[in-house]
VOROSE-291375 format. One record per residue (C-alpha): residue in one letter; x, y, z. Coordinates in steps of 0.001 Angstrom, whole numbers, plus 500000, padded with zeros to 6 digits. Each point is the difference from the previous one (the first is absolute). Layout:
// VOROSE-291375
AXYZ
...
// end
This chain:
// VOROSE-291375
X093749017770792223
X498655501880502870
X499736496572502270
X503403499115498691
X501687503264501269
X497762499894503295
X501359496315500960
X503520500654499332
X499546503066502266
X498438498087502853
X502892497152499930
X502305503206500559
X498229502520502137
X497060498570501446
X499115503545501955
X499902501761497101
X497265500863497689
X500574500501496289
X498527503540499555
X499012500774496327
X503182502505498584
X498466502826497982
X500813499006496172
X501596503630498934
X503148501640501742
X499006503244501892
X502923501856499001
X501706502412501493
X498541503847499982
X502680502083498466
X499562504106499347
X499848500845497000
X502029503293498351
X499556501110496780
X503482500484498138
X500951499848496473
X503535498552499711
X501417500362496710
X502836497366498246
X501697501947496897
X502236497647497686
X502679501670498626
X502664499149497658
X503237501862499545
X502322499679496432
X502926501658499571
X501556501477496675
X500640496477498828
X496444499186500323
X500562497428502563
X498716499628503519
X501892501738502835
X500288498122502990
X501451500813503394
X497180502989500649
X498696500748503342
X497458502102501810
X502251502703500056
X499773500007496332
X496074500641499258
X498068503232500792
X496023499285499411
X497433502607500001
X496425499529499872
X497799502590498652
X503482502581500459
X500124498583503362
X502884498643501062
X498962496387502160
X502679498266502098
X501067496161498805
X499098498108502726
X500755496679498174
X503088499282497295
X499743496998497685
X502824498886497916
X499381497417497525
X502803498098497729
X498114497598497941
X503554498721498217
X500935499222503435
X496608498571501618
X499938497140497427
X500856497122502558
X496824501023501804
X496902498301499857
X496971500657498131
X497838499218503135
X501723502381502255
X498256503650500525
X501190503005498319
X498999503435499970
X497494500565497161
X500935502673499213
X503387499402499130
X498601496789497878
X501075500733495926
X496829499847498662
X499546499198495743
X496870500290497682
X500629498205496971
X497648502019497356
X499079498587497200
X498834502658497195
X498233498033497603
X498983503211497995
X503182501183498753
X502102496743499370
X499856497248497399
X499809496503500743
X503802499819499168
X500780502416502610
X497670498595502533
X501753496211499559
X503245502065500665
X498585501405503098
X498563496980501337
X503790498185499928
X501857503028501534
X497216500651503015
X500162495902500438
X503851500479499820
X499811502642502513
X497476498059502437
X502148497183500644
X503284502085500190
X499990503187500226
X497087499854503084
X501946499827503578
X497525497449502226
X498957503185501852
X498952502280496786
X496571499563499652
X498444499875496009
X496624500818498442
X498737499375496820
X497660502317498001
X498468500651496427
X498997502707498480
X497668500530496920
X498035503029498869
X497414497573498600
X500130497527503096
X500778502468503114
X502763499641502448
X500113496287501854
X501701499099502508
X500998496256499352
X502028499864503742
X500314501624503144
X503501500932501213
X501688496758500831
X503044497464500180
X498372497142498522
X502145499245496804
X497087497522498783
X497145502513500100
X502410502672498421
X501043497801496777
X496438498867499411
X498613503716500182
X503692500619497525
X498535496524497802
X496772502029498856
X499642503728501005
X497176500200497822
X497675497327501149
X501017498823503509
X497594499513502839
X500653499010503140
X498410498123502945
X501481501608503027
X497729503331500959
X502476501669501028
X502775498966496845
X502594498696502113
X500429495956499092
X498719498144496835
X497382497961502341
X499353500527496083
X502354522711473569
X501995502187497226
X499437503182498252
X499487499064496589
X502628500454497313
X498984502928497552
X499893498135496541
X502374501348497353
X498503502471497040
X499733497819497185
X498254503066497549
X501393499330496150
X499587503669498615
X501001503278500875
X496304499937501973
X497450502398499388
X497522501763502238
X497654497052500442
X503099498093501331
X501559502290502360
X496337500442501860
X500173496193500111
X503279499930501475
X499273502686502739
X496146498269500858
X502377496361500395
X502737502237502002
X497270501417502391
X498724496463500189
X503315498647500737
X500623502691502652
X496758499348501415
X500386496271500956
X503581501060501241
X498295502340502583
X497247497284500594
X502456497059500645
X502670502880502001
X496728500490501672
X499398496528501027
X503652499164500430
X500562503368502577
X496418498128501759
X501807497144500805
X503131501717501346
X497946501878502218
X497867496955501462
X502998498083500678
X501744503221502311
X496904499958501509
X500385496391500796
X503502499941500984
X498362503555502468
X497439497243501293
X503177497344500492
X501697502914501892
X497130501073502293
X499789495749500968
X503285499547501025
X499755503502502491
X499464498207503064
X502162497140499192
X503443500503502496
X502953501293498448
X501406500794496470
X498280497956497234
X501472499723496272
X498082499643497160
X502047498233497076
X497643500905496924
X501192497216497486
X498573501804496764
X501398501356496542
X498620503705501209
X497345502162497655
X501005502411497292
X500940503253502270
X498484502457496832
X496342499213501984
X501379501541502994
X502549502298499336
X499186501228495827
X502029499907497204
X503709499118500532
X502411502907499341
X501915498065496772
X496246499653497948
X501118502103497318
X497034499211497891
X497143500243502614
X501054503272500660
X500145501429496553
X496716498731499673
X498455501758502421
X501450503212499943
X499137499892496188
X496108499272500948
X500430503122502678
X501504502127497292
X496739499032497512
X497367500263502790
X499477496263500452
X500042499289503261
X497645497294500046
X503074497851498478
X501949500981503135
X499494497264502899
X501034501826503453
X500391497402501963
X502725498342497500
X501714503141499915
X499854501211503438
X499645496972501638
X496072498854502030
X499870502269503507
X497809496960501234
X502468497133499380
X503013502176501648
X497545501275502633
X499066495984500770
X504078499602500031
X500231502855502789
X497419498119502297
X501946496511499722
X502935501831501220
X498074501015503044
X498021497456500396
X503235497887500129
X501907502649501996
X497442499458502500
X499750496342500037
X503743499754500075
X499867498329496940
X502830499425497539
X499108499323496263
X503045498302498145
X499584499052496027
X501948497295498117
X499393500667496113
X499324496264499167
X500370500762496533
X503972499824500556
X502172501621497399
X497957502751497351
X500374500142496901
X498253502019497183
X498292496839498692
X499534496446500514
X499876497109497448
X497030498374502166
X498019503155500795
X501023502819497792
X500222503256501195
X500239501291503512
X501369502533501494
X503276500342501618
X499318501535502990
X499202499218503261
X499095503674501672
X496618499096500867
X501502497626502953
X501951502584500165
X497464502351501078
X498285497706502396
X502597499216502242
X502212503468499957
X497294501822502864
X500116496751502405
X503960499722499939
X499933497052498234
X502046498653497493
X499896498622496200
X501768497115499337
X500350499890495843
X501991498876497383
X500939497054501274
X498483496781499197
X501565498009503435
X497395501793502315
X501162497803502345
X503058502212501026
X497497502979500174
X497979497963502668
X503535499152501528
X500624503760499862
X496801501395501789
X500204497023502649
X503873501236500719
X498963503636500550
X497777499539503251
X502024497049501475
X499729502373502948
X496923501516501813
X500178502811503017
X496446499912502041
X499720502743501893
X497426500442502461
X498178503053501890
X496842501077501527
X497446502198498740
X496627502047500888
X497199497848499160
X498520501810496552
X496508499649498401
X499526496304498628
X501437499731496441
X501365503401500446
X503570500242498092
X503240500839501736
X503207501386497734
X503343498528501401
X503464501511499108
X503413497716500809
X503381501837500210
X503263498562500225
X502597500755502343
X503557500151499027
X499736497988497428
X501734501501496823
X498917499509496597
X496646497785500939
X496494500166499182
X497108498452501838
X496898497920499078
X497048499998502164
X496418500206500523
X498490502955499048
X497495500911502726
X497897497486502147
X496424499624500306
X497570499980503548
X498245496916500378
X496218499821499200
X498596500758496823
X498537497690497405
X501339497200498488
X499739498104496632
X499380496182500359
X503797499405497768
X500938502487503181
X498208497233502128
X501389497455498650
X503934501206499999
X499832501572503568
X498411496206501190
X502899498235498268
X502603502556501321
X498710499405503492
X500792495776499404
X502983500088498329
X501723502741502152
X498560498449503439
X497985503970500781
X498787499551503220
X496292500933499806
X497524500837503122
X497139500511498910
X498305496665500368
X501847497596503102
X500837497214498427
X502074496452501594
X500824497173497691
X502138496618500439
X500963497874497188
X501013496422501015
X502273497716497773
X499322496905500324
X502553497395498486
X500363499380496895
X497955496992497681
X501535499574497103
X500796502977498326
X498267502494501893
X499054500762503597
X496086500900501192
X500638503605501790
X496853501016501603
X499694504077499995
X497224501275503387
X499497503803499807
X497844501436502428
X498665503019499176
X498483502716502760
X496252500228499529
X499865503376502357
X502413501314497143
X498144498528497131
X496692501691501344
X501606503310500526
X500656500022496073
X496457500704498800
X496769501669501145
X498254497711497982
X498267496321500268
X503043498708498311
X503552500026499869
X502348497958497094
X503694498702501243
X502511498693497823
X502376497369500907
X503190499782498437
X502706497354500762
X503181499431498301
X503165497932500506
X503300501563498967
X502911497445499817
X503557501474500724
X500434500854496204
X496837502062499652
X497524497983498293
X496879499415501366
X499972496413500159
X495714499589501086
X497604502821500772
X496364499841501301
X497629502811499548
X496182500364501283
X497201502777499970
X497597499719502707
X496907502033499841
X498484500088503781
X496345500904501101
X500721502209503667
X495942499344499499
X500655496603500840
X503413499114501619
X500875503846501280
X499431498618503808
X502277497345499253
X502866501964498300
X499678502071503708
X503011499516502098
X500920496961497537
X500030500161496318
X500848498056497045
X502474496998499934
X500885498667496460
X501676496731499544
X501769498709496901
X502471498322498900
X503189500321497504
X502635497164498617
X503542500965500008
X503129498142499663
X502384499540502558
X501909503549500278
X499618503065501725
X496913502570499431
X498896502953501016
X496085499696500343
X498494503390499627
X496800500764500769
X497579503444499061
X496190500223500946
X498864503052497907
X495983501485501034
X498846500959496373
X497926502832501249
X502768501913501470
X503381498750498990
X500708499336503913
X502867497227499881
X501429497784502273
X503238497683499499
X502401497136501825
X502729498219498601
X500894496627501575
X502972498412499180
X500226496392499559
X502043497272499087
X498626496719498056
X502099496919501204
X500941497157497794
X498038496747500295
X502550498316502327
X501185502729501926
X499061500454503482
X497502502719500258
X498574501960503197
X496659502174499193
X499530502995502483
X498212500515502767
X496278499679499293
X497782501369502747
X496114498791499444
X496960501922499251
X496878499711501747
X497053499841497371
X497354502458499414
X502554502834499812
X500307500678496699
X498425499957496448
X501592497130498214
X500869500142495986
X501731497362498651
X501970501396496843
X501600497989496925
X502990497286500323
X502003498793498025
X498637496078498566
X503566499050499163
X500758498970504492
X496895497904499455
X500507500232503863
X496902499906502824
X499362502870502348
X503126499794502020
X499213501429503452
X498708496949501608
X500883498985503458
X498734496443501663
X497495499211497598
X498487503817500236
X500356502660496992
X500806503771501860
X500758503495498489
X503064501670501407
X500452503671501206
X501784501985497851
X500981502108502931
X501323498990503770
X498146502167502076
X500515499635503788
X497857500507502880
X501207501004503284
X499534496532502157
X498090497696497136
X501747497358498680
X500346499573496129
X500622496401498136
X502281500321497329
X501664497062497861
X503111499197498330
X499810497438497256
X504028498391499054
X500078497610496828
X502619496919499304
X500951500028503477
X499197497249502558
X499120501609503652
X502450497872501819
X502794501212498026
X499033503461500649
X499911503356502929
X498477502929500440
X500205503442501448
X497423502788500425
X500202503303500905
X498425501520501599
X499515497145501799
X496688497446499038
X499097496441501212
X499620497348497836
X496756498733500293
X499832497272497331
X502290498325497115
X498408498432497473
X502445497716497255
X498892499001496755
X500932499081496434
X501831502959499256
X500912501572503551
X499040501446503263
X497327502226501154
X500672501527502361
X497314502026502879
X501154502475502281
X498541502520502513
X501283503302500467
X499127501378503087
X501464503057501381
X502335501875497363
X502826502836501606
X499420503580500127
X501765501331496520
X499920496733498217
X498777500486496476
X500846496339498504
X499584496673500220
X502531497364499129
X500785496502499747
X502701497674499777
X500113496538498655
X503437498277500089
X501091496508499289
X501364497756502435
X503746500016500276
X500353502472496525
X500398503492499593
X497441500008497488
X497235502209501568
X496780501787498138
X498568503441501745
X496191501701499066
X498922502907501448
X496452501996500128
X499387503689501327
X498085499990502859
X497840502823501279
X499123500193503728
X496630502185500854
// end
């Protein structure tokens, strides 16, 4: 490829010499200050319990730690009136409505659970705006808490997580795409005689016995209410770093409240019972905790609130049980009440949705309420990393409303769990977060389609000078992640790698260069948002591009952007997965000789660069072009399926900062433009 480059250059510019371009971009030094800038959500209701809309600046007073901080940025979000907007398009992620679908499949029978299933389908495919984002999660004392998605869009991956909360696995590390008991009844007496003193000590030893496997199973039963706060404080304490306000809907038939809270005030009986043992010196047939309520459980309760208060987490309920009764044909005896959702939702402001067997409306309701989002933004002193910041929001002249927002903020740093990980990666690709950490340049080139799907090579390059900053040891792990978005939010192919690299062995190499990763997706014709996320394991240092792209059809005319060629030797090549279903060769061949492209157009100051532009189901006689900046053509090359075109691009403009092309067709208005960044040194 080398010679091929070097004899086109010589038929052009025979008094130049092709100097070797150095394969990463030196980019430009900027100073670094540390600031914390700080988004708060908020969402305003009035006495009808419906948004208000209309606020400004003017109308919010935040204080941080009892300091008042200036709003240097104002937000306002109408999601009833954003829905001709496109999923692709980049919103604030803060403002994003964020769900958690929660599963409890402790407390609810497989009845209820059916029940649940149809209303959170129901409320996926219409009670979701396209820029709401979803997650799907199950909880189980016996099982844990799992996570079965990330927070996404992608109606598929969301209704096959709904299909099976109990068993489903995914494929996708990161969960955004598919890729793939009762107390027992006392018995009745059933003594014949007027009972003597040989049956009333039987009767007491069976009472005792009774009571005892009451306070055994209340035992167990008050247990498992605890473990599963403690899971829904572990939920909480996940979410903390995700932006904005995020609403759990617990989808559960709730836990008898008597293991938190003690005997109900109407238990007539109970209570005669016990203050008869008291008055006879029995204690030992008086349980506490059933008539006082268990400090632990209501102490766990406390800690949710916080945690979620902290986290600014939401939890909702919908009783899935529908309408109570005393007793059911099917299953006997229950009990009527629902205060034990109730008491987990009351300290996070959330709400109980019961008696009501169309929990669709509820969903309907809770969507309605926070149709609009105020973000608010300010600066604050950097604090000690994971230290905890309390935020207060007043309103301003505005009668009669209450506001919902985040309770307090934390500083970055601190350690992280790997479901932490795992949400704040997805977060960063399906928000578009720009992330510095590691440099990072990627192109993705569709390539008309065959049949019904189109081969669209994905390059990343990946700094190696960033990569070997990232660990003090002989090794450092990347993750690639690569996922195509269509315009309705599904992820329509993804491509994910781990590399594990020896510095022992390649560390010189990764110098001034680094790692360039080819693969390839198939995709429809359509438009896409490619985004792209290296992660280093060791550290959590990210980096992240989108490229948009769109697929042709197979007869449409198509113009590829610019590609500017690599020298070899620069960079550590990895050649990731593809998909088999293009069946397609390696595409970037030019006259007879296979070449990797730059991911990145970097300039320098008087060497000339090639570059190519490759235009499909278009003849070059019936077709012009214009550059600019300005390049000579140095060679156009037709074939079965188009032109290739070479150019050289010798001197670009002080200030110019892209590169575009052109291609018209004779005598038509019909014209096709690409562009590519370009970054002078």
């Amino acid at each position: 490829m080398r010679r091929t480059i070097q004899r086109i250059m010589r038929r052009l510019l025979p008094l130049l010499v092709l100097m070797p371009t150095l394969a990463f971009a030196q980019r430009t030094f900027q100073e670094k200050v540390t600031v914390t800038y700080i988004e708060v959500p908020v969402t305003v209701l009035g006495r009808d319990n419906a948004p208000v809309r209309g606020l400004t600046r003017a109308n919010f007073e935040v204080r941080d730690g009892g300091v008042q901080r200036m709003i240097e940025s104002f937000d306002a979000i109408d999601f009833a009136a954003a829905g001709g907007e496109k999923v692709l398009s980049p919103l604030n992620p803060a403002s994003r409505r964020k769900f958690l679908l929660l599963f409890d499949l402790s407390h609810s029978s497989p009845i209820s659970i059916g029940r649940a299933q149809d209303a959170a389908r129901n409320f996926v495919a219409r009670g979701v705006g396209h820029r709401d984002l979803v997650a799907v999660a199950a909880i189980d004392v016996n099982r844990g808490v799992r996570f079965l998605t990330s927070f996404t869009n992608d109606r598929n991956l969301l209704n096959a997580a709904i299909r099976d909360p109990r068993n489903f696995q995914g494929v996708d590390p990161l969960q955004l795409s598919l890729g793939r008991g009762a107390v027992p009844d006392e018995a009745p007496s059933t003594s014949a005689g007027g009972g003597d003193a040989k049956d009333t000590v039987a009767k007491e030893l069976a009472a005792d016995f009774a009571r005892a496997v009451s306070t055994m199973d209340d035992a167990y039963r008050r247990s498992r209410v605890r473990q599963q706060v403690e899971m829904l404080r572990f939920i909480a304490r996940s979410l903390q770093k995700i932006a904005g306000r995020k609403h759990i809907v617990l989808l559960s038939e709730g836990f008898d409240p008597r293991l938190v809270q003690g005997r109900i005030a109407g238990d007539v009986k109970e209570q005669t019972e016990e203050n008869s043992a008291a008055v006879d010196g029995e204690v030992w047939k008086i349980d506490s905790d059933k008539r006082f309520g268990s400090a632990s459980a209501q102490n766990s309760i406390s800690d949710l609130a916080e945690a979620c208060r902290r986290a600014d987490v939401v939890i909702h309920a919908v009783d899935i049980r529908g309408l109570r009764v005393q007793s059911d044909v099917r299953e006997g005896a229950k009990s009527s009440t629902n205060e034990g959702l109730f008491l987990l939702t009351n300290s996070t402001g959330g709400t109980v949705f019961r008696n009501s067997n169309d929990i669709n409306a509820d969903f309907d309701r809770l969507s309605r309420q926070h149709e609009v989002v105020y973000v608010l933004g300010f600066q604050a002193p950097v604090g000690r990393p994971g230290e905890f910041h309390e935020l207060k929001v007043r309103l301003v002249n505005v009668p009669g409303a209450r506001v919902q927002h985040r309770g307090g903020y934390y500083s970055a740093g601190g350690s992280e769990s790997s479901v932490e990980r795992t949400l704040s990666s997805a977060e960063v690709i399906i928000n578009d977060i720009p992330q510095t950490d590691v440099d990072l340049a990627a192109i993705a080139m569709p390539f008309p389609t065959t049949g019904d799907r189109s081969q669209v090579p994905v390059i990343l390059e990946i700094s190696g000078d960033d990569l070997l900053k990232q660990s003090a040891k002989q090794s450092v792990t990347a993750e690639i992640y690569v996922y195509a978005f269509d315009e309705e939010g599904l992820v329509r192919d993804a491509l994910f790698q781990r590399m594990h690299l020896d510095l022992a062995q390649i560390g010189e190499r990764l110098r001034g260069g680094g790692v360039k990763f080819y693969g390839t997706l198939s995709l429809p014709p359509g438009r896409y948002a490619i985004r792209n996320l290296v992660r280093v394991a060791e550290t959590d240092a990210k980096g992240f591009q989108r490229v948009n792209v769109v697929v042709p059809a197979a007869d449409d005319v198509a113009v590829l952007q610019p590609l500017f060629f690599e020298e070899p030797g620069g960079w550590v090549m990895v050649k990731g997965g593809s998909n088999d279903a293009t069946n397609a060769p390696y595409p970037f061949v030019l006259d007879g000789q296979a070449f990797v492209p730059s991911a990145r157009a970097n300039l320098r100051s008087g060497e000339p660069r090639l570059f190519t532009v490759w235009v499909y189901n278009a003849h070059p006689d019936e077709l012009t072009y214009e550059v600019a900046p300005e390049a000579k053509l140095v060679s156009s090359t037709p074939d079965a399926e188009g032109t290739k075109y070479v150019f050289a691009l010798e001197r670009v403009p002080a200030g110019a900062r892209e590169l575009g092309v052109t291609i018209r067709k004779k005598g038509s208005t019909d014209e096709r433009r690409v562009t590519v960044p370009i970054y002078p040194r």
